[in-house]
C-alpha positions as CSV (number, residue, x, y, z in Angstrom):
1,X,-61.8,-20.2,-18.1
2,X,-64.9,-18.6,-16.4
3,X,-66.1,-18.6,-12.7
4,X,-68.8,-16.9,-11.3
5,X,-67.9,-15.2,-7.9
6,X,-70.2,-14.5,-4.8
7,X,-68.6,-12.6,-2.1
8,X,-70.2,-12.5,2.0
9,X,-71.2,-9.7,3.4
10,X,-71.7,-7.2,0.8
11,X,-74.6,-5.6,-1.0
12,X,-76.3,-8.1,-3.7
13,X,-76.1,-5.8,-7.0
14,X,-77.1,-8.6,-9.6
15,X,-78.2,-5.6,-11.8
16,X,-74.5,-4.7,-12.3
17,X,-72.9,-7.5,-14.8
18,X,-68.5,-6.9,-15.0
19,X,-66.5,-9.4,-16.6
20,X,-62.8,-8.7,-15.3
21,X,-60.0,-10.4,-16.7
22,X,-56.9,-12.0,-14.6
23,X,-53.7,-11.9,-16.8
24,X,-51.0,-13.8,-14.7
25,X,-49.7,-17.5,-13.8
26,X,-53.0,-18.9,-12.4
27,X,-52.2,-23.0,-12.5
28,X,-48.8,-23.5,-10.6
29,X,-47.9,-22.5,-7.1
30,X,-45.2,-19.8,-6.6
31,X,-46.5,-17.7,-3.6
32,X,-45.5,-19.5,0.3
33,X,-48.6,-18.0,2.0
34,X,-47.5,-19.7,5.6
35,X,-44.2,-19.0,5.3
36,X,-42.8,-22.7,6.0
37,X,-40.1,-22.1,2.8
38,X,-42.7,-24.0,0.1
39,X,-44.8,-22.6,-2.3
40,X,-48.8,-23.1,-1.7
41,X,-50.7,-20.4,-4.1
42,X,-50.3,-19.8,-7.9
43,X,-49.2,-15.5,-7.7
44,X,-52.6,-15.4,-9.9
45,X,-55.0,-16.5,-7.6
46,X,-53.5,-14.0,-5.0
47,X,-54.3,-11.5,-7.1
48,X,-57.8,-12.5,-7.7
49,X,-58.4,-12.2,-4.1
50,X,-56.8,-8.9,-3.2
51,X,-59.0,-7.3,-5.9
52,X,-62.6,-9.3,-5.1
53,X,-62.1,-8.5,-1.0
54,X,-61.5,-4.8,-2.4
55,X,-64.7,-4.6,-4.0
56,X,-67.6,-2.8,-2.0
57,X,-70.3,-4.5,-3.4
58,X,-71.6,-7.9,-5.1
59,X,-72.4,-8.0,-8.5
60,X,-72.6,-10.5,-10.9
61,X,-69.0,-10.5,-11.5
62,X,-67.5,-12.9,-13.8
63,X,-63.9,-13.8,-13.7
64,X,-62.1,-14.6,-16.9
65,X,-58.7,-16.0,-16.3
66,X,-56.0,-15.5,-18.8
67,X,-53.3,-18.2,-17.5
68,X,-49.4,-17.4,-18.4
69,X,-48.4,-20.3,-16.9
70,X,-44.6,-20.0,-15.3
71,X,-41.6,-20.9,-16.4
72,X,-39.9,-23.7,-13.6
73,X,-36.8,-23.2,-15.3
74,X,-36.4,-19.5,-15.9
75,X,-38.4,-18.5,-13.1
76,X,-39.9,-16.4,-14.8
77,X,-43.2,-15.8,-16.9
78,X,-42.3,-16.6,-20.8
79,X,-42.6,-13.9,-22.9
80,X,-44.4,-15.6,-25.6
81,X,-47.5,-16.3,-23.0
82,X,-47.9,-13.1,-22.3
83,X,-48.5,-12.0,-25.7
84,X,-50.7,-15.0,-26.4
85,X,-53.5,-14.0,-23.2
86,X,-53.1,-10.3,-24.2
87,X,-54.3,-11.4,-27.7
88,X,-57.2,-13.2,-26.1
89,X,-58.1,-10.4,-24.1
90,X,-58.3,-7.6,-27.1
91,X,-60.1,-10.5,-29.5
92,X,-62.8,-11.2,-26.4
93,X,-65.5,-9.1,-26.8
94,X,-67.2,-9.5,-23.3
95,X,-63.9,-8.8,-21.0
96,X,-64.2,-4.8,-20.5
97,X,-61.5,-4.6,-17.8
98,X,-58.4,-6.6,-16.8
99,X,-55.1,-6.7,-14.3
100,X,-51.9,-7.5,-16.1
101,X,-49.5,-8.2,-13.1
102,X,-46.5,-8.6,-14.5
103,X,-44.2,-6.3,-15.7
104,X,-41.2,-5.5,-18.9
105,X,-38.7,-3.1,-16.5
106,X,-37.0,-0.6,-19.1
107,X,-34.5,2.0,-18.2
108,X,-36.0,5.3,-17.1
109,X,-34.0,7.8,-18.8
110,X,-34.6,10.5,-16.9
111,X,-32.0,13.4,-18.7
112,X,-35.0,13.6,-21.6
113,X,-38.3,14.5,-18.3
114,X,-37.8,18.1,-19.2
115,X,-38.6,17.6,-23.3
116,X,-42.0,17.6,-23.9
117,X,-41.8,14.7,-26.5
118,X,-40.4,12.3,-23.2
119,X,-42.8,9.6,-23.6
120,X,-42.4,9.6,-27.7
121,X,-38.6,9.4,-27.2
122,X,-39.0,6.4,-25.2
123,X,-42.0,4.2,-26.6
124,X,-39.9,4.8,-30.0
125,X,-37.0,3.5,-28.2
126,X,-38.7,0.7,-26.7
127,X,-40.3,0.1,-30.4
128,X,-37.1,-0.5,-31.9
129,X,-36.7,-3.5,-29.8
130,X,-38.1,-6.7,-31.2
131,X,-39.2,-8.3,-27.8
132,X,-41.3,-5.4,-27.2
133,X,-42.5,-4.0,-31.1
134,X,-45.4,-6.4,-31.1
135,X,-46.3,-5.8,-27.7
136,X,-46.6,-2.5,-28.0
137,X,-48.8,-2.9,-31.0
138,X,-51.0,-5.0,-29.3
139,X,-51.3,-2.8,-26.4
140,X,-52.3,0.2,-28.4
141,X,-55.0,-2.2,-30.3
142,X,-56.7,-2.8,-26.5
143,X,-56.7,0.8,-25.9
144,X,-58.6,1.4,-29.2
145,X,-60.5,-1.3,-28.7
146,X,-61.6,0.6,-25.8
147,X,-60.6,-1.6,-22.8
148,X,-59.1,-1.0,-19.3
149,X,-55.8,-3.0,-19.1
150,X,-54.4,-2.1,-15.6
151,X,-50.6,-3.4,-15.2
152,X,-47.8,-2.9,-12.6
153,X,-45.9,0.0,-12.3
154,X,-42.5,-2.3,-10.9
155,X,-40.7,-2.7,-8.4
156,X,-37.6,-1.4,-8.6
157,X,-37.6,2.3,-7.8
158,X,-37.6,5.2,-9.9
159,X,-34.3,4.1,-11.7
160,X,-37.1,1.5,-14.1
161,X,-40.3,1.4,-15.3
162,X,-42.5,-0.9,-17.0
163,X,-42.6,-0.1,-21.0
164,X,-45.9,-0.8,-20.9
165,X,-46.5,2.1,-19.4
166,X,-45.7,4.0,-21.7
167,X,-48.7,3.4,-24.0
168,X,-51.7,6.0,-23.0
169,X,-54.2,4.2,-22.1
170,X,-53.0,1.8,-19.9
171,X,-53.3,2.0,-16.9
172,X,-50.2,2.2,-14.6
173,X,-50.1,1.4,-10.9
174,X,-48.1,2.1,-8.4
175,X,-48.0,1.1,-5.0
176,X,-48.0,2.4,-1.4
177,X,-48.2,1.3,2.0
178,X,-50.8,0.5,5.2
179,X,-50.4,4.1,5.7
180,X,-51.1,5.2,2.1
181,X,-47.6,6.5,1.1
182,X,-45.7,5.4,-1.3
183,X,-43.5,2.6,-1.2
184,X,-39.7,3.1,-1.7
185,X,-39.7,0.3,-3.9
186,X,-42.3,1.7,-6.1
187,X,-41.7,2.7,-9.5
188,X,-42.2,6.4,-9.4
189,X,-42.1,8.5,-13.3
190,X,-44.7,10.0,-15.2
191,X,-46.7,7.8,-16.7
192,X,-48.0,5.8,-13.6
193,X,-51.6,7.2,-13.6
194,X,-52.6,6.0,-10.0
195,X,-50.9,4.7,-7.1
196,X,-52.9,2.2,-4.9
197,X,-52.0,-0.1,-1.2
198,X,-49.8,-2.8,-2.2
199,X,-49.1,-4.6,0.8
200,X,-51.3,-7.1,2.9
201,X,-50.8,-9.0,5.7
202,X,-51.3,-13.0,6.3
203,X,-53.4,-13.7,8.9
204,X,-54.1,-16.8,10.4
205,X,-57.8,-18.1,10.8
206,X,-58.2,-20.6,13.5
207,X,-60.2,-23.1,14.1
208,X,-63.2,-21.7,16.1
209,X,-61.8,-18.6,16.8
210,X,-59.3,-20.2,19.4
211,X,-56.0,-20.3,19.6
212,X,-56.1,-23.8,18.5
213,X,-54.9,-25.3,15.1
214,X,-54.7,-23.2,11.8
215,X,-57.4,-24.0,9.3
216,X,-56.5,-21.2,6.7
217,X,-55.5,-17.7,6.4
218,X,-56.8,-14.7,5.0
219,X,-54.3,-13.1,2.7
220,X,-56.7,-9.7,2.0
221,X,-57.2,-8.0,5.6
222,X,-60.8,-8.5,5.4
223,X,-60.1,-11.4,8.0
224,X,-62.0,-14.0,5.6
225,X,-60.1,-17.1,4.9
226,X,-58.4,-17.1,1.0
227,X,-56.3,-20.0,1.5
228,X,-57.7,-23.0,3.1
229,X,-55.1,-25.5,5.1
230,X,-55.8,-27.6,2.5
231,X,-54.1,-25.6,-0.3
232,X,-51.2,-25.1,1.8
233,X,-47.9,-27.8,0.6
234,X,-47.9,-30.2,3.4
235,X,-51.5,-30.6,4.2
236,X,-51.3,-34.1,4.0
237,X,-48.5,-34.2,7.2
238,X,-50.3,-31.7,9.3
239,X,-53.8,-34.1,8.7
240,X,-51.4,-37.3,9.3
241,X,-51.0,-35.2,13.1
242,X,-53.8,-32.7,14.5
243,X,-56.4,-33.9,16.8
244,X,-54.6,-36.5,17.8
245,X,-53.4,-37.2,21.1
246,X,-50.2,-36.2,21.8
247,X,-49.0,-39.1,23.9
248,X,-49.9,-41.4,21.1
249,X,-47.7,-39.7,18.7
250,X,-44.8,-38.0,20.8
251,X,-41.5,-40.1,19.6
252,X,-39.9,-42.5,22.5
253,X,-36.2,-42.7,23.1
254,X,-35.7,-45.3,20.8
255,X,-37.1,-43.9,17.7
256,X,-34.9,-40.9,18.5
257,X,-32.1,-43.8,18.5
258,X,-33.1,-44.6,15.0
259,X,-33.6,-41.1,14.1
260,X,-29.9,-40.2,15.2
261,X,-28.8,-43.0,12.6
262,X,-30.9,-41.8,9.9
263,X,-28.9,-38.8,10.4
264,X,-25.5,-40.0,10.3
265,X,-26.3,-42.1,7.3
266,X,-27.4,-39.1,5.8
267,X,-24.1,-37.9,5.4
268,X,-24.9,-34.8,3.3
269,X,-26.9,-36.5,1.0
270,X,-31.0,-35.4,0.8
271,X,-33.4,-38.1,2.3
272,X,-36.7,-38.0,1.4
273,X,-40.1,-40.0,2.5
274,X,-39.8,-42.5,-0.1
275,X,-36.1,-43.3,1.1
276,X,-37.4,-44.5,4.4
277,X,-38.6,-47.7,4.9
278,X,-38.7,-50.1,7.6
279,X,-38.6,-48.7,11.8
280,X,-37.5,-45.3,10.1
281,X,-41.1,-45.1,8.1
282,X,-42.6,-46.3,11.2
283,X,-41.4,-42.5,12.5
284,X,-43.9,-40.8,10.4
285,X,-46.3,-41.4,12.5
286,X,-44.4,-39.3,15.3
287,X,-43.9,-36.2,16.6
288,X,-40.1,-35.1,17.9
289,X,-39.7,-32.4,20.2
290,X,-38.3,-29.2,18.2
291,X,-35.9,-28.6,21.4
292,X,-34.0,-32.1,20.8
293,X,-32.7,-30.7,17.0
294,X,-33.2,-26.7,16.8
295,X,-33.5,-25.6,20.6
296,X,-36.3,-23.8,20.8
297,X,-39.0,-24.0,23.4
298,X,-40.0,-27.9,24.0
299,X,-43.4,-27.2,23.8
300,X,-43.0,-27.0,19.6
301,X,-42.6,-30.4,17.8
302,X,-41.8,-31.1,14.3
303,X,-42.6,-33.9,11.8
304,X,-39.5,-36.4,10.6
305,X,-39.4,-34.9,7.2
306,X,-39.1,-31.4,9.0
307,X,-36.2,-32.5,10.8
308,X,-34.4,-34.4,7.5
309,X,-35.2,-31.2,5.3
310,X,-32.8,-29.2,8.0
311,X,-30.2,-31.4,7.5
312,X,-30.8,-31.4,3.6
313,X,-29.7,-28.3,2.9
314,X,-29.3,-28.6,-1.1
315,X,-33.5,-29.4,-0.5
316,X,-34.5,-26.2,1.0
317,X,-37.2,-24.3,-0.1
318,X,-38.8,-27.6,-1.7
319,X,-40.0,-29.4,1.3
320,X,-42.4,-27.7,3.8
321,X,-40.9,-27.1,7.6
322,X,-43.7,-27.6,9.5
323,X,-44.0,-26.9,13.6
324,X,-46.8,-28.3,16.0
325,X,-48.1,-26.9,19.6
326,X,-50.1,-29.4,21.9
327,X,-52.9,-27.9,23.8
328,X,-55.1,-29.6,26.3
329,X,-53.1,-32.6,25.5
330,X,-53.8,-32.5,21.5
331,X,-51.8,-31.5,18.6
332,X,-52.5,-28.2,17.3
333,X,-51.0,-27.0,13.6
334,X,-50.6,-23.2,15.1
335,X,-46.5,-22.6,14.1
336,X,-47.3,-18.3,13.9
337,X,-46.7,-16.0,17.0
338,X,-50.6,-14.8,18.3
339,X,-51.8,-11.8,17.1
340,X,-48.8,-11.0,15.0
341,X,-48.9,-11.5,10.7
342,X,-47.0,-14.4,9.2
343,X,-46.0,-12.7,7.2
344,X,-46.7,-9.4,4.3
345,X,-47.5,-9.4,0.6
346,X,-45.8,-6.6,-0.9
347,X,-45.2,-5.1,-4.4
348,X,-46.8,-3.2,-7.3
349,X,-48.3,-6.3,-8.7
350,X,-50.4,-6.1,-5.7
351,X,-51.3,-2.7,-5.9
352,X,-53.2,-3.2,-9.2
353,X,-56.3,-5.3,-8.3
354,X,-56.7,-2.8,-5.3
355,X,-56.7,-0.1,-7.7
356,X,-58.9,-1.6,-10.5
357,X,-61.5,-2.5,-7.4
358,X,-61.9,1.0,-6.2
359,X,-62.5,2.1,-10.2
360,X,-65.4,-0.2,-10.2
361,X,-66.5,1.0,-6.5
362,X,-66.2,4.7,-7.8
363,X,-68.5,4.0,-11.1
364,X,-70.8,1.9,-8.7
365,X,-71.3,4.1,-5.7
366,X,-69.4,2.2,-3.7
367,X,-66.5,4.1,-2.1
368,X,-64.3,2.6,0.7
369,X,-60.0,3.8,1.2
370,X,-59.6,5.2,-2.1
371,X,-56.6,5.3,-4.8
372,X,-54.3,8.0,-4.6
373,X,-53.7,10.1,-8.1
């Protein structure tokens, strides 16, 4: 899949055509970007937009997207995928560069660093496995081939590292802080050939530039919305709410009457929307004060399915908990403390598209915080 990308306030270099691949899950939503407990973003298109805000400059950049899907069952990406988009990549003849996020850990035996044969010992280690003998052929094809395949170091220290590193040629990334040191997470061994930042804060973007309700937030620290509210799981509740006046929607005593039974009915067992019906789907239309269930401050109110997905506790992480402020006598989605992230992507995976972007800067003339060797 190609989509042609045009980025705000940077220099228009339509002389300078790149085709850059993105090797990752890019159709099913993994990533919680608000921090509610749901997914919203497929870990893909993060990605994507960590490495376009990096870039210094607009060209006419294409985006190839290599999708490896996700596993809902394994968490985790399928091998098989993986070896079918790196095929595509080393057969496509117009895709110079590309970001593999994801990453094989092997064991980094460290007792062989001092022979000078370390990296053959290993790869012919890692060659003996089946999962990996294909994988590394392919690899070594892309690196003949002459393309830049950039993939994650790991995350798990210096105790692993990914055996795709160990193929020269591709390019292995590390990551390191705001601060530009390295992160103790960070795979750390000898064949990661660059170590870039690999952590970003979620920002909020409100609407206006008030402190009024949330209408996106901007994942890359260029403070340009990535994610619009739209994206985010339970868009459809916080539309069903803001704007609208809160008397009209703030719950009376007796649908907190009916609420109470909802509860005791419950009795362990997860209530969704489509169990409601009658007076109790009458209270999705209002607003409960978070003090009544949770105690905190009274000026926060929550949604019925917010409050049923607290009691539903085998349900967590699936439904979306979702907070609202009134200001000025309107409801406001605005659940995030001012001036404060929501939270922080972290993690080598990404610390590659930083990396890859300031490659492309470097060759361009386009220099901003550089990669660390």
């Amino acid at each position: 899949m190609l989509s042609a990308i045009k980025y705000p306030n940077k220099p228009d270099r339509p002389d300078i055509n790149i085709n850059v691949g993105i090797m990752d899950n890019l159709s099913v939503k993994t990533e919680d970007i608000n921090d509610d407990g749901c997914p919203d973003y497929p870990h893909g298109k993060t990605i994507k937009d960590i490495f376009t805000s990096n870039l210094g400059f607009n060209p006419n950049l294409k985006i190839t997207e290599f999708d490896t899907g996700y596993d809902l069952m394994e968490k985790r990406i399928p091998r098989g995928n993986t070896v079918k988009e790196l095929t595509k990549f080393n057969d496509d003849k117009d895709v110079t560069h590309a970001i593999l996020s994801a990453y094989n850990t092997f064991p980094n035996h460290t007792e062989f660093e001092e022979d000078p044969r370390f990296r053959d010992i290993l790869l012919e280690e890692l060659e003996q496995m089946p999962d990996y003998a294909h994988k590394i052929k392919l690899l070594k094809n892309i690196v003949k081939n002459d393309k830049k395949l950039f993939v994650a170091a790991g995350n798990k220290g210096s105790e692993k590292l990914n055996g795709y590193s160990l193929v020269e040629g591709i390019i292995s990334v590390g990551a390191l802080d705001k601060n530009l040191k390295k992160m103790d997470f960070s795979a750390d061994n000898p064949f990661i050939n660059v170590f870039a930042k690999g952590e970003y804060d979620v920002m909020p973007i409100l609407e206006h530039d008030t402190h009024g309700t949330v209408i996106g937030y901007d994942i890359t620290e260029d403070g340009v919305m990535d994610v619009p509210i739209s994206e985010i799981t339970g868009y459809e509740v916080i539309k069903r709410f803001v704007g609208k006046n809160i008397e009209e929607v703030k719950a009376t005593s007796e649908d907190y009457k009916i609420l109470e039974q909802i509860i005791e009915q419950n009795n362990g067992s997860i209530v969704t929307e489509k169990d409601l019906s009658g007076d109790a789907k009458a209270l999705n239309s209002k607003l409960f004060k978070a003090g009544k269930i949770f105690g905190v401050p009274s000026e926060l109110y929550m949604d019925l399915l917010t409050i049923l997905n607290s009691f539903n506790d085998n349900n967590a992480g699936k439904t979306p908990i979702l907070f609202f402020k009134a200001e000025k006598g309107k409801v406001i989605y605005n659940p995030h403390i001012e001036g404060e992230p929501v939270k922080t992507l972290t993690g080598t995976c990404c610390a590659v598209p930083t990396a890859l972007a300031k490659v492309l800067n470097a060759e361009h003339g386009y220099f901003s915080q550089p990669a660390t060797p």
